[in-house]
C-alpha positions as a printed Julia matrix, in Angstrom:
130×3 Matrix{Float64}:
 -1.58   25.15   -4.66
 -0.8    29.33   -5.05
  1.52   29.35   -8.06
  3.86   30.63   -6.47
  4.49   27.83   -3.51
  7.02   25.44   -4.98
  5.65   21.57   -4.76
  7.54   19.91   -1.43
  8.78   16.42   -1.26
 10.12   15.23    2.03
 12.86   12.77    1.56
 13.42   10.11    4.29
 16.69    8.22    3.55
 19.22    6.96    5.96
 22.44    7.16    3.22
 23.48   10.61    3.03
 25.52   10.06   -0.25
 21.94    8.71   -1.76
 20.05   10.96   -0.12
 21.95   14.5    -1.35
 22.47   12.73   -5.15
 17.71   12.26   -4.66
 17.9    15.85   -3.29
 19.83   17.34   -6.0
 17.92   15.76   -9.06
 14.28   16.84   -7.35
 15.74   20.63   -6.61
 16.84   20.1   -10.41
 13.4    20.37  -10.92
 12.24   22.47   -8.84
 10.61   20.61   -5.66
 11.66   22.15   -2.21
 13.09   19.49   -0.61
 13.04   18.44    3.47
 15.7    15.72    4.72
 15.39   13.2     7.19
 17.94   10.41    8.1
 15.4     8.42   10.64
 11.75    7.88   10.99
 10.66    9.24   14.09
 12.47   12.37   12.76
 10.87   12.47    8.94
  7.39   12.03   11.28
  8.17   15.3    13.02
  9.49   16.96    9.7
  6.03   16.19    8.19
  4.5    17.29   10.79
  5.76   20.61   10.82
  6.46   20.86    6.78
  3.29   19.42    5.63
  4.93   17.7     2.18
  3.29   17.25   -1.47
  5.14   14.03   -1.09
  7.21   11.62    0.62
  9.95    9.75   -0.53
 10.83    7.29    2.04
 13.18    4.28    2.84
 11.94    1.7     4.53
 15.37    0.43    6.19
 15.94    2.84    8.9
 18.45    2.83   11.72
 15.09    3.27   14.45
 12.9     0.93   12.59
 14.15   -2.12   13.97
 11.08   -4.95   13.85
  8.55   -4.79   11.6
 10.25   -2.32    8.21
  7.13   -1.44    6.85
  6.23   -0.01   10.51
  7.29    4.24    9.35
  4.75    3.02    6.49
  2.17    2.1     8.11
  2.32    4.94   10.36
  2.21    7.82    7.62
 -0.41    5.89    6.48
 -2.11    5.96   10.13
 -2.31    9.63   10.51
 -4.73   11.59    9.0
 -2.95   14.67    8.6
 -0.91   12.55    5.75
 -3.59   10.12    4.67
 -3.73   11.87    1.1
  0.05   12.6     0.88
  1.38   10.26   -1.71
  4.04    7.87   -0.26
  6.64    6.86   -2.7
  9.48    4.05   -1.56
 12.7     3.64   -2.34
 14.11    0.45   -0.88
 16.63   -2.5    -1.08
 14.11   -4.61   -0.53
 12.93   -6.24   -3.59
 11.01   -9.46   -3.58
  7.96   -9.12   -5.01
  6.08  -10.19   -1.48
  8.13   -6.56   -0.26
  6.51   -4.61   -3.0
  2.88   -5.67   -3.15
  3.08   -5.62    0.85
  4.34   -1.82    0.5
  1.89   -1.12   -2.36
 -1.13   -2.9    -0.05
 -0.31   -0.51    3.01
 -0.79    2.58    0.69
  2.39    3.12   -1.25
  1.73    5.1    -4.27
  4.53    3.3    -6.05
  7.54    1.37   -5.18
 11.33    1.5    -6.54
 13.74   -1.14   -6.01
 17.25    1.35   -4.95
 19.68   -1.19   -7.39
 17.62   -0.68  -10.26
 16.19    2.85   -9.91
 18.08    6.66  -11.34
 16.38    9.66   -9.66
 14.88   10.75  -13.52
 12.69    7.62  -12.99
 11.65    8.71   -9.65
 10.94   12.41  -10.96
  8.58   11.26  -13.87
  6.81    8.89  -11.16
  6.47   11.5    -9.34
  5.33   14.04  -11.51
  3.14   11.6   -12.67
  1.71   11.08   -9.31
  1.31   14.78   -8.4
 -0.76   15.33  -11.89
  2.55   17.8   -12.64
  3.65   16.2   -16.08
């Protein structure tokens, strides 16, 4: 990455409150930072922003059957096959996580017991940037 280009996470998260406290923290430290309140629509944001990482929630308003489905189809594409996929979800059996973690999750946070500092050292961690 040119030293210069700031690392870019693109933040999928239906709860705008939750969403702008995520988007603060990571700007905090100096990711550039790409919103999305739906699926379809953080698809089309990757797409076009090509993210370092995503941070996404898997309880959507368009993801209706199957919640893992936005998952599974980052996961599908190849233009995001090596983009790390970090969730953030109130889903949090154990069955949800390893699921998550088996379609290609690089890690998983539970929303209830998660701050955003322990989702910036996982990602750092996760980007080689700590």
């Amino acid at each position: 990455m040119p030293p210069d280009k700031k690392t870019s996470i693109l933040l999928i998260e239906d709860d705008a409150f939750l969403a702008q406290i995520y988007a603060k923290a990571f700007e905090s430290q100096n990711f550039d930072v790409s919103l999305a309140a739906k699926g379809e629509d953080g698809l089309k944001l990757a797409e076009r922003a090509k993210p370092d990482l995503i941070f996404l929630d898997l309880m959507l308003p368009d993801v209706e059957d199957d919640l893992f489905s936005i998952l599974k189809k980052f996961k599908a594409e190849q233009a995001f096959a090596n983009v790390p996929i970090v969730v953030l979800s109130n889903l949090g059996q154990r069955e949800d996580v390893e699921r998550a973690l088996a379609l290609g999750a690089a890690a998983y946070f539970i929303k209830a017991h998660t701050l955003p500092n322990d989702a910036i050292r996982k990602i750092k961690e996760i980007l080689h940037l700590a």
